[in-house]
C-alpha positions, -999 to 999 in steps of 0.1 A, spaced: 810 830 53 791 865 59 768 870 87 741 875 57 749 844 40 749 824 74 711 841 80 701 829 38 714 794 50 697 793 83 665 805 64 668 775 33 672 747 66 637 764 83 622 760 47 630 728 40 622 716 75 590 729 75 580 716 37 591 679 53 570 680 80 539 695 63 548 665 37 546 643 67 517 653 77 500 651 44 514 617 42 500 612 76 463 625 70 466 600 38 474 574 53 445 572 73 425 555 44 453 532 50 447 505 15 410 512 13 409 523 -19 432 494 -32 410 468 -14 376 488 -31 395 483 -66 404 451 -59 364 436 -47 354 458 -76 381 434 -103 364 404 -84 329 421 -93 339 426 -123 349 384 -129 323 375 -112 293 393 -134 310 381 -164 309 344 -149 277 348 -149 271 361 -177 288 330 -194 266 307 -173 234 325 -182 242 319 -219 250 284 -213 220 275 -200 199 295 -225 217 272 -248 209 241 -230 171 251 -224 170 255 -262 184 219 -269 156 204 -249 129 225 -263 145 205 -295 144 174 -287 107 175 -264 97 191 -301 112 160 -320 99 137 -295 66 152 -300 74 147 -340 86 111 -334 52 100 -310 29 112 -338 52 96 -367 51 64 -341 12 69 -341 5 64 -376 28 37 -382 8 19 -359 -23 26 -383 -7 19 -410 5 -12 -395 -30 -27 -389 -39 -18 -428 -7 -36 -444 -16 -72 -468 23 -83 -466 45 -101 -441 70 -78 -453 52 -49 -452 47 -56 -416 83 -63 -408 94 -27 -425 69 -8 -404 78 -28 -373 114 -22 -377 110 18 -384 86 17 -353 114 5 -330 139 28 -345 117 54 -336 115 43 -304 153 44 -297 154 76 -313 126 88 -282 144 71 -252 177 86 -266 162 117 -268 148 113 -236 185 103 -222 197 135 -236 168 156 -219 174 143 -186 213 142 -185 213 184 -202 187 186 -171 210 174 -151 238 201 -166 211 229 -164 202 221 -128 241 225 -116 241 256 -139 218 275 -121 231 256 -89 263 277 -95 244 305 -109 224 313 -77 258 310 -57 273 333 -76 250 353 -76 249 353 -39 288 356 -40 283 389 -64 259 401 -36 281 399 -8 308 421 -25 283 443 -36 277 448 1 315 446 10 320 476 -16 294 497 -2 305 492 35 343 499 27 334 531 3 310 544 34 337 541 55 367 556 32 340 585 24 338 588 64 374 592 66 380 615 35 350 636 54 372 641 82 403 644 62 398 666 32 392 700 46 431 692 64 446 679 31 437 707 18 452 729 40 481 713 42 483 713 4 478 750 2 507 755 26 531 731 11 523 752 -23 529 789 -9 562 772 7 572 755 -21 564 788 -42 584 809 -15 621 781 -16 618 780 -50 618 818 -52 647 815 -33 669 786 -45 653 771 -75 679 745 -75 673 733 -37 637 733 -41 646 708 -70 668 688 -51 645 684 -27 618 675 -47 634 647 -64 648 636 -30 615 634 -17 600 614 -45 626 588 -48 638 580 -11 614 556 11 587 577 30 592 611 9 622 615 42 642 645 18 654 666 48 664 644 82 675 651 118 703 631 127 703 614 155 725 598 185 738 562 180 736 541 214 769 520 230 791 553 208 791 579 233 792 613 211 784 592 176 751 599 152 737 590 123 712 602 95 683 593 103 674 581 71 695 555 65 714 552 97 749 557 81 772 572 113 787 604 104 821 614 111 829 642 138 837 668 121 805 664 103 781 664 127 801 697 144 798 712 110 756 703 109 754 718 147 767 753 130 735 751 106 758 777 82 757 749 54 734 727 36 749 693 39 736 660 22 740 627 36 770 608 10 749 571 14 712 581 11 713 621 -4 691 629 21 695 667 37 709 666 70 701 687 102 707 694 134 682 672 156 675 698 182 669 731 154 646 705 131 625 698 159 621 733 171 611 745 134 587 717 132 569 727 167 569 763 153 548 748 127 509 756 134 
């Protein structure tokens, strides 16, 4: 390999070190609003439940308050029906007459006191109705608040955060822009790399195994390399991909060098 092409290769491992670590520190700055936004999405499903429980509740007791309108309006009906039987009892000339009007009297009767069974057991219903409805309601309140606290303080983070992400974004762009200008087909490796493997890790130092004196390992996935590998990774002349994880592997002391030249 050419002097020139040992300088490209040399150039292509800076690159993808540096687009790594800015990654990592994207991931970093992210991270910070560690699973607010899940936990906001998730109070806001139980908002979400919770408002149409009660929404169902307030129906149902719209409903029941109209059944005992009903029946106080029948009962009403029945009492005055009751009233002038009783008149019309005093006036009658037969013994059978009498019997007839006594026996729809007491009918009508039964027909109150059920009505007034009815009234006080959908009371009963409405009362734990509105017993659940208020502690719902109270429920929906304290999300409400729970919301509000963990938006004010995700909006504090992304205060603190945004003006870095996008930096950080803006130079993962020009760098992106600049490798792919360069190697359109690494850039692509890495890119798919980055999005399948755990952590976005595409590019990885390798690093020393303890108890084997002279051993090391990707870092990504720990495999241990053989020798000669890790003497050819120390040249930094090739770009070499770990055969267990695909990740691209460098030279521990050059990837942390590049990434402390990173401002």
């Amino acid at each position: 390999m050419t002097t020139t092409d040992t300088t490209q290769i040399r150039e292509r491992l800076v690159e993808l070190i540096q687009l790594q670590v800015l990654y990592d520190r994207l991931n970093a700055v992210r991270s910070r609003q560690g699973d607010l936004p899940q936990q906001i999405d998730d109070l806001k499903d139980k908002i979400s439940t919770v408002q149409h429980t009660l929404s169902e509740l307030s129906e149902q007791i719209r409903q029941i308050e109209s059944e005992i309108r009903s029946l106080h309006v029948s009962n009403d009906s029945l009492r005055d029906h009751e009233q002038k039987l009783r008149k019309k009892l005093e006036a009658v000339r037969t013994n059978q007459e009498y019997f007839e009007i006594e026996t729809e009297i007491k009918e009508t009767r039964l027909t109150i006191e059920k009505n007034l069974q009815d009234i006080r057991r959908l009371q009963h219903r409405a009362d734990a109705l509105r017993q659940k409805h208020a502690e719902d309601e109270t429920h929906l309140n304290e999300l409400h608040e729970r919301v509000a606290e963990k938006e004010k303080r995700l909006e504090i983070i992304k205060l603190h955060t945004t003006e870095q992400e996008v930096y950080l974004l803006e130079k993962i762009e020009a760098l992106s822009q600049e490798l792919r200008k360069h190697d359109a087909r690494l850039f692509q490796l890495f890119e798919r790399r980055r999005r399948s493997l755990r952590g976005g890790k595409a590019a990885v130092p390798v690093i020393p195994i303890e108890r084997q004196e002279g051993r090391y390992a990707c870092s990504g996935c720990y495999t241990l390399l053989p020798r000669q590998l890790h003497l050819e990774i120390l040249q930094r002349n090739k770009i070499i991909i770990c055969e267990s994880c695909g990740r691209f592997l460098i030279d521990e002391e050059f990837y942390t060098e590049v990434a402390k030249s990173i401002p």
